[in-house]
TORTIMI-193692 format. One record per residue (C-alpha): residue number from 1; x, y, z; residue in three letters; chain. Coordinates in steps of 0.02 Angstrom, whole numbers, plus 50000, padded with zeros to 5 digits. Last residue first. Example, Ala and Ser with C-alpha at 12.3 -4.5 7.8 and 13.67 -1.06 7.14 Angstrom:
<sites>
SITE   fike      c1      c2      c3   nulo   kolro
SITE      2   50684   49947   50357    Ser       A
SITE      1   50615   49775   50390    Ala       A
</sites>
This chain:
<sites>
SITE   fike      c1      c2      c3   nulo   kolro
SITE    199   55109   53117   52044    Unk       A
SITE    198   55293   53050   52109    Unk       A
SITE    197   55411   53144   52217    Unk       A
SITE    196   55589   53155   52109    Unk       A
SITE    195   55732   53076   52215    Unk       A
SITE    194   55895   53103   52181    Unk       A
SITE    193   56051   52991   52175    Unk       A
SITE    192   56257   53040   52150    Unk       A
SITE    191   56357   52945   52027    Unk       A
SITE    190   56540   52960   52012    Unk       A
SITE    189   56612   52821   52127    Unk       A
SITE    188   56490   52670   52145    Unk       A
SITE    187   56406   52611   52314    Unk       A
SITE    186   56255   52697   52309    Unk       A
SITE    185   56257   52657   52119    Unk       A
SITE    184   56287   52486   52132    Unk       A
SITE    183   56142   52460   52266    Unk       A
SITE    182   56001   52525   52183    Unk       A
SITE    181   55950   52390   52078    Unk       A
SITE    180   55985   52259   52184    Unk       A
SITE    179   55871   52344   52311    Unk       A
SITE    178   55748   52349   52195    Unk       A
SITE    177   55749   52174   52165    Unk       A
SITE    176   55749   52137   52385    Unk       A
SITE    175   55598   52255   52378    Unk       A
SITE    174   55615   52426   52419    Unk       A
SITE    173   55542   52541   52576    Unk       A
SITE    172   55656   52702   52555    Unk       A
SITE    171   55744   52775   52706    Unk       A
SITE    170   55843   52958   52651    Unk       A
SITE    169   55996   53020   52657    Unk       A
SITE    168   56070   53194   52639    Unk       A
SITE    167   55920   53289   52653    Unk       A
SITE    166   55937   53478   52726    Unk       A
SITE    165   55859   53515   52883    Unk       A
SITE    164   55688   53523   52992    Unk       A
SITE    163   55677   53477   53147    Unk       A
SITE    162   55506   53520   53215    Unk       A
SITE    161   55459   53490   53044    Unk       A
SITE    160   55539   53333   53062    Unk       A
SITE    159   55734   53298   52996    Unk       A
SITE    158   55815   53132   53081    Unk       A
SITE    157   55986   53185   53136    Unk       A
SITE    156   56102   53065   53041    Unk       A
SITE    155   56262   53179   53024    Unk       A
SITE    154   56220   53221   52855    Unk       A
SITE    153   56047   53252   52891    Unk       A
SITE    152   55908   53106   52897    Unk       A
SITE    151   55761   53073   52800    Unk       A
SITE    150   55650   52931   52837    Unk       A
SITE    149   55510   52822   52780    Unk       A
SITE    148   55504   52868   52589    Unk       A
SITE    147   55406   52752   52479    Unk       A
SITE    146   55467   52691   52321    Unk       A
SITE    145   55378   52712   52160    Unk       A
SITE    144   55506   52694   52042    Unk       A
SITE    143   55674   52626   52036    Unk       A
SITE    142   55819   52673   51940    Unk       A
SITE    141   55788   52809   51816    Unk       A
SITE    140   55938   52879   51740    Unk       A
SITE    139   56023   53020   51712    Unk       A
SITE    138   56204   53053   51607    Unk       A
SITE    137   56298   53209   51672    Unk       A
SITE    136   56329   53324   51568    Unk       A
SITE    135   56489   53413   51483    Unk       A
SITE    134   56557   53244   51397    Unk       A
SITE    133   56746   53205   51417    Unk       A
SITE    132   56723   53065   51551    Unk       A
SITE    131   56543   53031   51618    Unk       A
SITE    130   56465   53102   51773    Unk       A
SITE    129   56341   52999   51832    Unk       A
SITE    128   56154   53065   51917    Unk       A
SITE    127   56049   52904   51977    Unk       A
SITE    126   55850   52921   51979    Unk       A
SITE    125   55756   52865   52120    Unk       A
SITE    124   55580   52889   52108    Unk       A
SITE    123   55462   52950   52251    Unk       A
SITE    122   55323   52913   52341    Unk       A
SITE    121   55315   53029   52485    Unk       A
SITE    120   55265   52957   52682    Unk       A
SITE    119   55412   53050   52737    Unk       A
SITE    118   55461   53190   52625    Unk       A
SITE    117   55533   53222   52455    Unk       A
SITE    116   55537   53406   52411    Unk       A
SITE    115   55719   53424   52458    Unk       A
SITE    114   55786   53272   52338    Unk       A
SITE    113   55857   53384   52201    Unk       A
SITE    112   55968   53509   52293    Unk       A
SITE    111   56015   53366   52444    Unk       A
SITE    110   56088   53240   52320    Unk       A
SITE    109   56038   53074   52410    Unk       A
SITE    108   56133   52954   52511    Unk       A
SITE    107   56036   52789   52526    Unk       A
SITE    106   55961   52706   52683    Unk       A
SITE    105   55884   52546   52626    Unk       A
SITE    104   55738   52480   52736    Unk       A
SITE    103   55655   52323   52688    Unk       A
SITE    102   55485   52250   52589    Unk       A
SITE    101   55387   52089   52534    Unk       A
SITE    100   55272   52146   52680    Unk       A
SITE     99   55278   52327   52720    Unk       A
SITE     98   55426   52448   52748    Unk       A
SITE     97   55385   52526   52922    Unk       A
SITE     96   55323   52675   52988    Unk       A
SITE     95   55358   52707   53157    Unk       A
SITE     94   55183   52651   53282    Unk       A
SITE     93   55028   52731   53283    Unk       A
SITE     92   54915   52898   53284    Unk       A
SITE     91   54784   52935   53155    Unk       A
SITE     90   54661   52787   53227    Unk       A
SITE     89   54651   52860   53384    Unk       A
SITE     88   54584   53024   53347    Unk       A
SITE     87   54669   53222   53311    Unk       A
SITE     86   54523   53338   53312    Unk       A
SITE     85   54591   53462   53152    Unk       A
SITE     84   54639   53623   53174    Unk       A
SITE     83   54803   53608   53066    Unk       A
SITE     82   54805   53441   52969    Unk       A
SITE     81   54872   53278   52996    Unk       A
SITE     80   54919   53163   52856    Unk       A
SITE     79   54896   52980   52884    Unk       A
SITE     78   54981   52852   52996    Unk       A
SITE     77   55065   53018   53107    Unk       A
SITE     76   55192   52953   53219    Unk       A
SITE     75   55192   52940   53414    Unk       A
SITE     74   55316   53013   53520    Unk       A
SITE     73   55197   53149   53588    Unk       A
SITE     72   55029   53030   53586    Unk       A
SITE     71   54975   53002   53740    Unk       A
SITE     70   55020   53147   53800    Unk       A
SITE     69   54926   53263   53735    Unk       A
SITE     68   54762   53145   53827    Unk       A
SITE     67   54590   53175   53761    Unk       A
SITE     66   54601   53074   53590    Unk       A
SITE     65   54466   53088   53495    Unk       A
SITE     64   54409   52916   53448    Unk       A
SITE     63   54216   52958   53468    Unk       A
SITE     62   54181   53141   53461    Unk       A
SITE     61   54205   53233   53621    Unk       A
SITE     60   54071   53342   53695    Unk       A
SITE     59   54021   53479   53789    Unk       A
SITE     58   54209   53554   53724    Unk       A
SITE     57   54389   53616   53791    Unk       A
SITE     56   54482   53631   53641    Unk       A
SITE     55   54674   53579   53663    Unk       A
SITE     54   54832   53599   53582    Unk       A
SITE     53   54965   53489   53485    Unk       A
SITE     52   55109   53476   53367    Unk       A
SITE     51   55212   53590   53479    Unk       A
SITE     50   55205   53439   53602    Unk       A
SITE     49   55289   53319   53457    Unk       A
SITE     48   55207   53187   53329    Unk       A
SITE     47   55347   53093   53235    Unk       A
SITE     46   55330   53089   53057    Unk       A
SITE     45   55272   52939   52943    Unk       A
SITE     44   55154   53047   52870    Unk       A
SITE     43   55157   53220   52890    Unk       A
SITE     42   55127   53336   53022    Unk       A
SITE     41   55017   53491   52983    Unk       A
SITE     40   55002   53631   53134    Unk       A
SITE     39   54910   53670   53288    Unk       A
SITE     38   54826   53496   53265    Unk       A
SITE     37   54670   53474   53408    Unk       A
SITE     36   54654   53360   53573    Unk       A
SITE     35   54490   53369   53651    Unk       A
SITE     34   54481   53394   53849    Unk       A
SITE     33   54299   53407   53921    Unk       A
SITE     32   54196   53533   53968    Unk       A
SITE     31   54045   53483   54119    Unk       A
SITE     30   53879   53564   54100    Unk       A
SITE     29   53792   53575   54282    Unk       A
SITE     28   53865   53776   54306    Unk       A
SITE     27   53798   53802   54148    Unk       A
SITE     26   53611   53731   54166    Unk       A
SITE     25   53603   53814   54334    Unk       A
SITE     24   53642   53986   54284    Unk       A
SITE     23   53532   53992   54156    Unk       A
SITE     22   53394   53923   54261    Unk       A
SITE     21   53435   54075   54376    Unk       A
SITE     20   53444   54210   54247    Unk       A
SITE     19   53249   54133   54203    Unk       A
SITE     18   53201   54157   54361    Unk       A
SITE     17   53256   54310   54388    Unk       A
SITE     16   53161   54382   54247    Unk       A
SITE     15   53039   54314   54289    Unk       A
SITE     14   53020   54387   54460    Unk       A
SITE     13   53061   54561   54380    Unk       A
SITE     12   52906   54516   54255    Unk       A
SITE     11   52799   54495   54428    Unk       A
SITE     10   52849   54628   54493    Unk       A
SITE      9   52841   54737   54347    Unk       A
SITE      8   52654   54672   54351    Unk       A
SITE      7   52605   54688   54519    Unk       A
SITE      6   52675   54888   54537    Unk       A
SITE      5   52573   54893   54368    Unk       A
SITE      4   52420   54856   54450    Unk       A
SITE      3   52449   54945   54594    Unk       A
SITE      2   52461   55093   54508    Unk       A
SITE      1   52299   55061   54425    Unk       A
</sites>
């Protein structure tokens, strides 16, 4: 009898053993690999910086991840980019730019009503005039629908959440009719413009 039980805690030792060992194999033959994650939201149309970034060392990659950090600090984000998300290939591109049909008008904005706007925002541009002997300022709607692809300090820092500041101009994507619109009051005395993000 005590043989018999000498045999079978060897033998469940044994197994034991075995099985630690399999264990051990199957790990030490699974290779990680890189996968690039958001530590924090970046907007669209802003410029993708190291802080921007971590990694996730995983089994597997999905398809499009992008493996590299550095392959895309510089870049700019095409959609938004959340926080803890695998960042891929198709998220990452180029500076926005106005579209077809489109340029790039850098206005000067009133910083207290345009601070919500952001790149990638549609906005509307509405123009602020101060008119003699009445107490308010008359308001009106310019343009509508206008796409924000840069907002700059007074001194022409671009602001990025990385960077971020006060706006005092901004880069709208307008047609050649909206830019006739626009341009007497960025070049009139007594008006100011705002942007209000649209819905």
């Amino acid at each position: 009898m005590k043989n018999k039980a000498l045999l079978r805690g060897g033998a469940a030792l044994l197994a034991a053993l075995a099985l630690v060992a399999f264990v051990l194999h199957s790990t030490a033959r699974q290779r990680l690999y890189p996968e690039v994650l958001l530590t924090q939201n970046v907007p669209t149309g802003s410029q993708i910086a190291a802080q921007d970034l971590g990694t996730l060392w995983t089994v597997s990659v999905p398809q499009g991840a992008i493996v590299n950090p550095a392959s895309v600090i510089g870049r700019y984000a095409q959609v938004p980019l959340y926080a803890g998300e695998t960042l891929t290939a198709a998220q990452v591109g180029p500076p926005p730019h106005a579209g077809p049909g489109k340029v790039q008008l850098v206005v000067p904005v009133s910083a207290a009503q345009s601070a919500l706007a952001s790149v990638g925002d549609t906005v509307t541009v509405y123009a602020s005039r101060a008119q003699t002997g009445q107490p308010q300022a008359s308001v009106t709607e310019i343009v509508a629908g206008v796409r924000v692809l840069g907002a700059y300090t007074s001194a022409g820092a671009p602001i990025t959440p990385q960077a971020p500041g006060t706006p005092a101009l901004v880069a709208l994507a307008v047609t050649p009719a909206q830019v006739s619109a626009l341009l007497p009051y960025v070049s009139g005395q007594g008006s100011s413009l705002y942007l209000v993000k649209d819905r």
